[in-house]
C-alpha positions as CSV (number, residue, x, y, z in Angstrom):
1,X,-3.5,14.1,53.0
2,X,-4.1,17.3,51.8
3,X,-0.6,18.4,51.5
4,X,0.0,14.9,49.0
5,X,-2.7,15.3,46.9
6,X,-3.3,19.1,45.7
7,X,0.0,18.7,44.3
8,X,-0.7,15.8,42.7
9,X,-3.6,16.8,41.0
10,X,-2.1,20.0,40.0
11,X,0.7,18.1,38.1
12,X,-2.1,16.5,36.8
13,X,-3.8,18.6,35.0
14,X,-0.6,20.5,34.0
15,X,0.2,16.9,32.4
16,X,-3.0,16.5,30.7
17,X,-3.1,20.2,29.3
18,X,0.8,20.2,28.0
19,X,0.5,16.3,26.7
20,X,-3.4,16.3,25.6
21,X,-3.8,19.5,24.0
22,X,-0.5,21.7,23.6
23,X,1.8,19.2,22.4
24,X,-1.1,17.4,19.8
25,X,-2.1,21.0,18.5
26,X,1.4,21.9,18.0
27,X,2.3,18.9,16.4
28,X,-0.9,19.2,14.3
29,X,-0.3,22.5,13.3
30,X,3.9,21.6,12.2
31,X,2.7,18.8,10.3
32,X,0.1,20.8,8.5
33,X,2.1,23.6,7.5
34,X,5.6,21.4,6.7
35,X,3.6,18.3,5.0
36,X,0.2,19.5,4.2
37,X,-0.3,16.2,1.9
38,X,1.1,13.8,4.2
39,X,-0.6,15.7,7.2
40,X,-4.1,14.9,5.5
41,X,-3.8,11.9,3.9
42,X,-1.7,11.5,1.2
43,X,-5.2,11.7,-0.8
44,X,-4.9,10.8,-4.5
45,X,-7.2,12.7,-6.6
46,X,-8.5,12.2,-10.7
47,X,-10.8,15.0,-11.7
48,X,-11.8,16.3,-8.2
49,X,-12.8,13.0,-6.8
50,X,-10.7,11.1,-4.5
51,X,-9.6,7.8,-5.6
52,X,-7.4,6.6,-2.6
53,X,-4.5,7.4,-0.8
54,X,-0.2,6.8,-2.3
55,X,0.2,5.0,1.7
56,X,-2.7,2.5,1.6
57,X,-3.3,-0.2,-0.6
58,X,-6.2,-1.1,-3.2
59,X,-7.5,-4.2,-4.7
60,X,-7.1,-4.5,-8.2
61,X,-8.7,-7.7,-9.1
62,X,-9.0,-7.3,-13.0
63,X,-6.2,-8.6,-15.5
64,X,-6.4,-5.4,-16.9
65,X,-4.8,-3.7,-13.7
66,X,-1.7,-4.7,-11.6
67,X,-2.1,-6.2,-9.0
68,X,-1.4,-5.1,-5.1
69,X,0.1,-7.2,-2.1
70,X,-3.0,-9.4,-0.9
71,X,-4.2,-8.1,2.5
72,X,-5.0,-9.6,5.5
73,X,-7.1,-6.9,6.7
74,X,-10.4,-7.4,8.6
75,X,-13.3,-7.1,8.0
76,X,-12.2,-6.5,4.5
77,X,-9.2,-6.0,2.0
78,X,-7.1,-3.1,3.0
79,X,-9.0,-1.9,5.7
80,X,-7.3,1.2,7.1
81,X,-9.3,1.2,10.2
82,X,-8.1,-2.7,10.6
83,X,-4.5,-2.3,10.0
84,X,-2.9,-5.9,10.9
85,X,-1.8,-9.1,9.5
86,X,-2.7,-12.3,9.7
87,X,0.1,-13.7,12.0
88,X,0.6,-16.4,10.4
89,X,4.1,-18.1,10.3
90,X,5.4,-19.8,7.5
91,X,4.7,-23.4,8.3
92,X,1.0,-22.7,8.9
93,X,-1.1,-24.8,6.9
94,X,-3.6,-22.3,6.1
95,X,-1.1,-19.9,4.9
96,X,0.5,-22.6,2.9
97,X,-3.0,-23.5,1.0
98,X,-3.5,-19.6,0.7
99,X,-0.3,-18.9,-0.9
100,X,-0.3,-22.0,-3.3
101,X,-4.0,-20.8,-4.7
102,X,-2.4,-17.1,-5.1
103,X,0.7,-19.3,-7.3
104,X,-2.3,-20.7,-9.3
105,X,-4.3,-18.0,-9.9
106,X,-1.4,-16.1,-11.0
107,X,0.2,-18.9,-13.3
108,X,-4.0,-19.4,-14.6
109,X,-4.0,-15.7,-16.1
110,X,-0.4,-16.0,-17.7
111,X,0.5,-19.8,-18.4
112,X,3.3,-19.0,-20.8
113,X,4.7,-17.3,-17.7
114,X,7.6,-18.9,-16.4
115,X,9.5,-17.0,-13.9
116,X,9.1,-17.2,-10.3
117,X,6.2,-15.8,-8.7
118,X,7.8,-12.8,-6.5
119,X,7.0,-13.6,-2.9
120,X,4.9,-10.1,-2.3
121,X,2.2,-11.5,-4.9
122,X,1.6,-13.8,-2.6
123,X,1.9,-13.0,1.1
124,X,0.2,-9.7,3.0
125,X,3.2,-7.3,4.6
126,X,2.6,-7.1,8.2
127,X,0.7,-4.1,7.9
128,X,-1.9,-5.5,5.5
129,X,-2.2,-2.4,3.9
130,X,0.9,-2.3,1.9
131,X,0.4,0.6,-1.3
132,X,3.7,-0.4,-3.0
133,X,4.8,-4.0,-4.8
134,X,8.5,-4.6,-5.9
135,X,9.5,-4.1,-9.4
136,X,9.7,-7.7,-10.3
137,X,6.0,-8.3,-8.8
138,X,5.5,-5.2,-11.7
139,X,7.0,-6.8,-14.2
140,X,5.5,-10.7,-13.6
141,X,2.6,-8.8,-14.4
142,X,3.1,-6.6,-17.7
143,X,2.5,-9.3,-19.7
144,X,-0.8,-10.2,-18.7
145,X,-2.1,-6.2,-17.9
146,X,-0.7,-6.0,-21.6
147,X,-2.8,-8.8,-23.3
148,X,-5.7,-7.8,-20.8
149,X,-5.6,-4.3,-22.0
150,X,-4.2,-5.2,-26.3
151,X,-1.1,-2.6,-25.7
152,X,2.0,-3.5,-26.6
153,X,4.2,-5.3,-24.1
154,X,6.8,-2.6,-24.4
155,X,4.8,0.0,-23.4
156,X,3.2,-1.4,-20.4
157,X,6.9,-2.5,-19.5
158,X,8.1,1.3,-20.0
159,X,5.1,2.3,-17.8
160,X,6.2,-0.1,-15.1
161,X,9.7,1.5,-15.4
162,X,8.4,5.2,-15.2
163,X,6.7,4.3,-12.2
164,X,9.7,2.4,-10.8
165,X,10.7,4.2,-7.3
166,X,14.6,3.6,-6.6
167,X,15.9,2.9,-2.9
168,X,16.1,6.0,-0.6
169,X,19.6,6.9,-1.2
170,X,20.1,3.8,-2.9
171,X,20.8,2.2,0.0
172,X,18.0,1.9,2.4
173,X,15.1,-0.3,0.7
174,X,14.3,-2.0,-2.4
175,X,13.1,-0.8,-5.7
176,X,9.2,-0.4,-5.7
177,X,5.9,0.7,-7.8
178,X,3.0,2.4,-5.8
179,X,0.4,0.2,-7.4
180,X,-2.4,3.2,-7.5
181,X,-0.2,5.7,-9.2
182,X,0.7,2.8,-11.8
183,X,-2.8,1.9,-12.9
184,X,-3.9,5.6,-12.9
185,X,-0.9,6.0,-15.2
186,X,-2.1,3.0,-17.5
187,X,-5.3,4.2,-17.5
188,X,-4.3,7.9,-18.6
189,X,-2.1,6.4,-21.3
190,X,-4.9,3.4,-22.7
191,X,-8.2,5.3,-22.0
192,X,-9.5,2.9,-19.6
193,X,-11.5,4.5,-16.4
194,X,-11.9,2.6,-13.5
Protein backbone atom coordinates (compact mmCIF):
# COMPACT_ATOMS: atom_id res chain seq x y z
CA UNK A 1 0.00 0.00 0.00
CA UNK A 2 2.72 1.89 0.85
CA UNK A 3 4.61 1.43 -2.29
CA UNK A 4 1.10 2.99 -4.37
CA UNK A 5 0.54 5.78 -2.43
CA UNK A 6 3.98 7.82 -1.44
CA UNK A 7 4.17 8.09 -5.04
CA UNK A 8 1.02 9.25 -5.52
CA UNK A 9 1.08 11.86 -3.19
CA UNK A 10 4.47 12.96 -4.20
CA UNK A 11 3.08 13.59 -7.80
CA UNK A 12 0.65 15.32 -5.89
CA UNK A 13 2.11 17.95 -4.45
CA UNK A 14 4.54 18.25 -7.39
CA UNK A 15 1.13 18.90 -9.37
CA UNK A 16 -0.24 21.37 -6.97
CA UNK A 17 3.14 23.32 -6.62
CA UNK A 18 3.95 23.51 -10.64
CA UNK A 19 -0.09 24.11 -11.59
CA UNK A 20 -1.13 26.24 -8.30
CA UNK A 21 1.70 28.42 -7.79
CA UNK A 22 4.51 28.27 -10.52
CA UNK A 23 2.57 28.34 -13.50
CA UNK A 24 -0.20 31.19 -11.99
CA UNK A 25 2.84 33.39 -10.83
CA UNK A 26 4.58 33.07 -14.06
CA UNK A 27 1.66 33.80 -15.94
CA UNK A 28 0.96 36.65 -13.59
CA UNK A 29 4.17 38.07 -13.78
CA UNK A 30 4.16 37.74 -18.19
CA UNK A 31 0.93 39.42 -18.22
CA UNK A 32 2.00 42.20 -16.01
CA UNK A 33 5.07 43.10 -17.62
CA UNK A 34 3.70 42.46 -21.56
CA UNK A 35 0.07 44.06 -20.84
CA UNK A 36 0.27 45.96 -17.68
CA UNK A 37 -3.23 47.64 -18.65
CA UNK A 38 -4.94 44.71 -19.63
CA UNK A 39 -3.19 42.64 -16.75
CA UNK A 40 -5.06 45.11 -14.24
CA UNK A 41 -8.01 45.99 -15.60
CA UNK A 42 -8.19 47.80 -18.43
CA UNK A 43 -9.07 50.71 -15.75
CA UNK A 44 -10.34 53.95 -17.37
CA UNK A 45 -9.27 56.95 -15.58
CA UNK A 46 -10.61 61.03 -15.76
CA UNK A 47 -8.59 63.14 -13.35
CA UNK A 48 -7.11 60.41 -11.10
CA UNK A 49 -10.43 58.79 -10.38
CA UNK A 50 -11.46 55.63 -11.97
CA UNK A 51 -14.49 55.76 -13.99
CA UNK A 52 -14.77 52.12 -15.36
CA UNK A 53 -13.12 49.71 -17.26
CA UNK A 54 -12.76 49.87 -21.85
CA UNK A 55 -13.95 45.65 -21.34
CA UNK A 56 -17.13 46.08 -19.14
CA UNK A 57 -20.07 47.84 -19.81
CA UNK A 58 -21.93 50.85 -18.10
CA UNK A 59 -25.40 52.07 -17.96
CA UNK A 60 -26.04 55.19 -19.51
CA UNK A 61 -29.60 55.95 -18.91
CA UNK A 62 -29.73 59.77 -19.77
CA UNK A 63 -30.63 61.04 -23.44
CA UNK A 64 -27.75 63.00 -23.11
CA UNK A 65 -25.39 59.91 -23.24
CA UNK A 66 -25.37 56.91 -25.69
CA UNK A 67 -26.54 54.27 -24.69
CA UNK A 68 -24.89 50.62 -23.94
CA UNK A 69 -26.18 46.93 -24.85
CA UNK A 70 -28.95 46.29 -21.98
CA UNK A 71 -27.55 43.64 -19.58
CA UNK A 72 -28.79 40.80 -18.18
CA UNK A 73 -26.57 40.79 -15.29
CA UNK A 74 -27.62 39.83 -11.74
CA UNK A 75 -28.16 41.18 -9.17
CA UNK A 76 -27.71 44.33 -11.15
CA UNK A 77 -26.80 45.88 -14.66
CA UNK A 78 -23.39 44.91 -15.68
CA UNK A 79 -22.35 43.17 -12.91
CA UNK A 80 -18.75 41.91 -13.40
CA UNK A 81 -18.92 39.56 -10.54
CA UNK A 82 -22.32 38.09 -12.32
CA UNK A 83 -21.13 37.77 -15.73
CA UNK A 84 -24.15 35.75 -17.70
CA UNK A 85 -27.14 36.22 -19.75
CA UNK A 86 -30.41 35.70 -19.47
CA UNK A 87 -30.79 32.52 -21.62
CA UNK A 88 -33.48 33.33 -23.14
CA UNK A 89 -34.27 32.18 -26.72
CA UNK A 90 -35.89 34.13 -29.20
CA UNK A 91 -39.47 32.83 -28.94
CA UNK A 92 -39.61 33.51 -25.24
CA UNK A 93 -42.39 35.60 -24.29
CA UNK A 94 -40.65 37.51 -21.72
CA UNK A 95 -37.85 38.36 -24.02
CA UNK A 96 -40.33 39.30 -26.62
CA UNK A 97 -42.25 41.89 -24.15
CA UNK A 98 -38.66 43.03 -23.03
CA UNK A 99 -37.43 43.83 -26.31
CA UNK A 100 -40.69 45.44 -27.70
CA UNK A 101 -40.52 48.03 -24.48
CA UNK A 102 -36.70 48.67 -25.38
CA UNK A 103 -38.32 49.41 -29.39
CA UNK A 104 -40.58 51.92 -27.50
CA UNK A 105 -38.54 53.52 -25.31
CA UNK A 106 -36.20 54.12 -28.02
CA UNK A 107 -38.79 55.35 -30.71
CA UNK A 108 -40.40 57.65 -27.37
CA UNK A 109 -37.01 59.74 -27.08
CA UNK A 110 -36.59 60.19 -30.92
CA UNK A 111 -40.16 59.84 -32.72
CA UNK A 112 -38.93 61.46 -35.93
CA UNK A 113 -36.59 58.46 -35.98
CA UNK A 114 -37.32 56.13 -38.56
CA UNK A 115 -34.72 53.58 -39.20
CA UNK A 116 -34.59 50.28 -37.65
CA UNK A 117 -33.73 49.87 -34.17
CA UNK A 118 -30.22 47.87 -34.41
CA UNK A 119 -30.77 44.61 -32.73
CA UNK A 120 -27.81 45.29 -29.85
CA UNK A 121 -30.15 48.20 -28.50
CA UNK A 122 -32.19 45.80 -27.64
CA UNK A 123 -30.95 42.39 -26.58
CA UNK A 124 -27.92 41.72 -23.78
CA UNK A 125 -24.76 39.72 -25.63
CA UNK A 126 -24.26 36.57 -23.91
CA UNK A 127 -21.87 37.92 -21.58
CA UNK A 128 -24.17 40.68 -20.21
CA UNK A 129 -21.45 42.87 -19.83
CA UNK A 130 -20.79 43.84 -23.36
CA UNK A 131 -18.54 47.54 -23.35
CA UNK A 132 -18.90 48.05 -27.12
CA UNK A 133 -22.33 48.76 -29.36
CA UNK A 134 -22.07 48.70 -33.30
CA UNK A 135 -21.75 51.77 -35.19
CA UNK A 136 -25.26 51.88 -36.38
CA UNK A 137 -26.64 51.42 -32.67
CA UNK A 138 -24.12 54.88 -32.49
CA UNK A 139 -25.52 56.50 -34.90
CA UNK A 140 -29.60 55.60 -34.16
CA UNK A 141 -28.57 57.53 -31.27
CA UNK A 142 -26.68 60.98 -32.35
CA UNK A 143 -29.74 62.46 -32.95
CA UNK A 144 -31.25 62.32 -29.85
CA UNK A 145 -27.59 62.60 -27.53
CA UNK A 146 -27.50 65.80 -29.97
CA UNK A 147 -30.96 67.43 -29.05
CA UNK A 148 -30.34 66.07 -25.39
CA UNK A 149 -27.08 67.86 -25.18
CA UNK A 150 -28.10 71.38 -28.03
CA UNK A 151 -24.83 70.35 -30.24
CA UNK A 152 -25.09 70.23 -33.56
CA UNK A 153 -25.95 66.86 -35.13
CA UNK A 154 -22.73 66.92 -37.12
CA UNK A 155 -20.62 67.07 -34.51
CA UNK A 156 -21.94 64.36 -32.31
CA UNK A 157 -22.04 62.31 -35.63
CA UNK A 158 -18.20 63.11 -36.24
CA UNK A 159 -17.66 62.07 -32.57
CA UNK A 160 -19.39 58.83 -33.15
CA UNK A 161 -17.07 58.43 -36.23
CA UNK A 162 -13.80 59.27 -34.26
CA UNK A 163 -14.69 56.80 -31.91
CA UNK A 164 -15.62 54.24 -34.54
CA UNK A 165 -13.20 50.99 -34.06
CA UNK A 166 -12.76 49.13 -37.59
CA UNK A 167 -12.66 45.12 -37.78
CA UNK A 168 -9.43 43.51 -36.63
CA UNK A 169 -7.81 43.23 -39.88
CA UNK A 170 -10.85 44.12 -41.53
CA UNK A 171 -11.81 40.93 -41.57
CA UNK A 172 -12.58 39.43 -38.25
CA UNK A 173 -15.55 41.41 -36.48
CA UNK A 174 -17.80 44.21 -37.10
CA UNK A 175 -17.28 47.85 -36.78
CA UNK A 176 -17.89 49.09 -33.04
CA UNK A 177 -17.84 52.18 -30.50
CA UNK A 178 -16.64 51.37 -26.83
CA UNK A 179 -19.55 53.21 -25.34
CA UNK A 180 -17.44 54.66 -22.16
CA UNK A 181 -14.70 56.15 -24.29
CA UNK A 182 -17.53 57.76 -26.50
CA UNK A 183 -19.38 59.58 -23.78
CA UNK A 184 -16.08 60.68 -21.96
CA UNK A 185 -15.21 62.00 -25.41
CA UNK A 186 -18.71 64.03 -25.60
CA UNK A 187 -18.35 65.08 -22.43
CA UNK A 188 -14.68 66.51 -22.95
CA UNK A 189 -15.94 68.22 -26.14
CA UNK A 190 -19.62 69.75 -24.62
CA UNK A 191 -18.46 70.30 -20.93
CA UNK A 192 -20.83 68.00 -19.38
CA UNK A 193 -19.44 65.88 -16.29
CA UNK A 194 -20.99 62.86 -15.31
Amino acid sequence: MQSILRPALVLFAALTLVCGVLYPLLVTGVAQAAFPAQANGSLVEKDGQVVGSSLIGQSFTSPGYFWGRPSATAPMANNGAGSGGSNQGPLNPALQEAVKGRIAALRALGPANTAPVPVDLVTASASGLDPEISVAAARYQAARVARARQLPAEQVGALVEEHSERPFLGLFGEARVNVLALNMALDAESGHTR
